[in-house]
C-alpha positions, -999 to +999 in steps of 0.1 A: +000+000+000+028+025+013+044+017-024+014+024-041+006+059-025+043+070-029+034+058-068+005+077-074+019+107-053+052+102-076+025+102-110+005+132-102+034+157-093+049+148-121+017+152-142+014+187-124+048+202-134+038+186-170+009+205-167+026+237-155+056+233-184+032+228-209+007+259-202+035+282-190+040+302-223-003+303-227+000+324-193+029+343-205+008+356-234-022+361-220-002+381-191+017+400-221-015+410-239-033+419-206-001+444-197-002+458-234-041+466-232-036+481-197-009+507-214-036+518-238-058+520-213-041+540-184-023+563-218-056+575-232-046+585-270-020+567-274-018+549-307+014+527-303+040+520-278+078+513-271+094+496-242+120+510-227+145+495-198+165+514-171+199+510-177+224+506-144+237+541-156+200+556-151+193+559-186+168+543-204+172+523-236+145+506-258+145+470-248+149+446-277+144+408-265+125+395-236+145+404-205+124+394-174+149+413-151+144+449-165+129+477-153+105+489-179+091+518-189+059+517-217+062+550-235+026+556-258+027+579-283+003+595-306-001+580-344+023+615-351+048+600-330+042+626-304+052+612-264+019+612-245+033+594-210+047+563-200+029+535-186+050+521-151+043+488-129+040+491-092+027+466-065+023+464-028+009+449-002-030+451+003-051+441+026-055+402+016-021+402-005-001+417-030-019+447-055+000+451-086-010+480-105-001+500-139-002+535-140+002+557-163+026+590-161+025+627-185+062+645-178+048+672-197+022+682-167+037+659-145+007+640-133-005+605-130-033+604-156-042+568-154-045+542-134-051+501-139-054+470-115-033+444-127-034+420-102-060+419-070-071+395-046-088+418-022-122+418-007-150+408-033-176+439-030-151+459-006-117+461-013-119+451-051-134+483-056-102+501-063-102+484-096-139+491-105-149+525-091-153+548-110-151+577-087-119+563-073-106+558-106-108+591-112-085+602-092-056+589-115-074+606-145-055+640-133-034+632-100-002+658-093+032+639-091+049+673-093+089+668-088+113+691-067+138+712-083+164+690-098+141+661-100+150+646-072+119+633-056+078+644-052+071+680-040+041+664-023+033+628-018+001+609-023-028+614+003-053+590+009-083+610+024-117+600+036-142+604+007-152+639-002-128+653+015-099+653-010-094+696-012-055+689-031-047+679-069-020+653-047-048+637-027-069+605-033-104+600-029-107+571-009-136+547-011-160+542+017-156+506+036-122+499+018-100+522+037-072+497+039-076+490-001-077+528-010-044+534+013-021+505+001-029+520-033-018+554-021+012+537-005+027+518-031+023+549-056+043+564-028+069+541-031+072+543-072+065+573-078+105+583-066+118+559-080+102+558-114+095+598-121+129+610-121+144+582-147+117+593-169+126+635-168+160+630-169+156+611-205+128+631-219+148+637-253+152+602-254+114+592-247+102+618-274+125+601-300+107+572-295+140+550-296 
């Protein structure tokens, strides 16, 4: 019997990583096409996009290949090749687990003019709402991520606030009954926005060449 279940338990784990091996590049793809959709979405008028890495100089390069590792930045342009923003991925923890989000960035104004929920497992009817409200959505459609003189950081960072009471063009409206949601959303901007804004102003020319 012992021989038997160590059999079975032997056939099925090696029928799961079959599984996995075999189904792998299906989820890559689907993955891929949800992440390219999400750039349109959170770069509203854009009409084509180029990916860009950070190099370990600070400089950003277009990527060519499939490099898991980099750092990448989704610029969208206009059909007349003009720079609208670049689309950047951030995640952090929620209130059930990890929140990975896209979200899109204008240099020009600097503001955050989109935002899109990549990844989610919080609270169905609660805490989910951060990816389907459209009030709180709205936040991102014109959200200040302003820079301080030399581009060093954000003049003022993200403020999650109680629901109508957002009186800044920094703060976030958050939603009613998903405090905890609204605020790690707030908090992992906080913790991109940094990092991400500064690469993207200090290679402006190169963004608007598109390559």
């Amino acid at each position: 019997m012992l021989r038997t279940l160590i059999g079975v338990a032997a056939v099925a784990g090696t029928l799961i990583v079959v599984v996995f091996q075999l189904t792998l590049p299906t989820i890559k793809a689907n993955k891929a096409e949800a992440l390219r959709r999400a750039v349109f979405d959170v770069l509203p008028g854009a009409r084509k996009v180029v990916t860009f890495k950070l190099e370990e100089d600070g400089s950003l390069a277009p990527l060519t290949g499939d490099d898991e590792r980099a750092v990448k930045y989704y610029a969208g342009y206009t059909e007349d090749h003009q720079l609208i923003g670049v689309a950047i991925e951030a995640q952090g923890q929620g209130y059930q687990d990890v929140i990975k989000v896209l979200y899109g960035y204008a240099p020009a104004e600097q503001h955050i003019i989109g935002m899109k929920v990549l990844e989610s497992k919080e609270t169905p009817g609660l805490g989910d709402k951060i990816g389907k409200d459209r009030v709180f959505l709205a936040n991102f459609d014109k959200l200040e991520a302003r820079l301080t003189e030399g581009d060093a950081t954000l003049q003022h960072a993200f403020e999650v606030v109680k629901h109508g009471a957002k009186k800044n063009p920094w703060q976030i409206d958050g939603i009613t009954g998903a405090t905890i949601s609204s605020k790690a959303v707030g908090k992992l901007l906080n913790a991109s926005a940094p990092r991400h804004l500064p690469p993207v102003q200090k290679n402006m020319s190169r963004l608007k060449e598109g390559k």
